[in-house]
C-alpha positions, 0 to 999 in steps of 0.5 A, a space after each residue: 644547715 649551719 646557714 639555717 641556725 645562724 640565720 634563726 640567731 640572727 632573726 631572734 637578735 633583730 626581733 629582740 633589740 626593741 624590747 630591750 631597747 625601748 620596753 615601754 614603747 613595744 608595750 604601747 606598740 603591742 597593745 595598738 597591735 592587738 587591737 587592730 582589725 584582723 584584715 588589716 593585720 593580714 595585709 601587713 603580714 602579706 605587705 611584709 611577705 611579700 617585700 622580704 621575698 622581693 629582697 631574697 630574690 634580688 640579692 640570690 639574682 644580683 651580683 652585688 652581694 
C-alpha cells in the first residue's frame, strides 16, 4: 500500500511540473486538446495505455531495474 501512495505522489509531481513550468504553453496546449475530435483523442489515451503497459511489463520481466 506505501508503493501505491508513492507512486500516486509521484505521478501527481510529473503531471503537475508543466503548469508551473511553462503556464501559458499548457493553456494553448489544453485548449488544442479540447478541440480535438473525440476518436482521435481516444487513440491517443489507447497509444499512451498501451506504451505504459509495454514499459510496466518489461521492467516486472527484466533484470535491469
Amino acid at each position: 500500500m506505501e508503493f501505491l501512495f508513492l507512486l500516486v505522489g509521484v505521478v501527481l509531481i510529473l503531471e503537475g511540473m508543466p503548469y508551473v513550468v511553462f503556464p501559458e504553453s499548457m493553456r494553448d496546449w489544453l485548449r488544442k486538446l479540447s478541440e480535438m475530435k473525440t476518436e482521435h483523442m481516444r487513440m491517443v489515451g489507447l497509444f499512451s495505455m498501451s506504451i505504459g503497459l509495454i514499459i510496466c511489463w518489461l521492467v516486472k520481466r527484466s533484470n535491469y531495474f
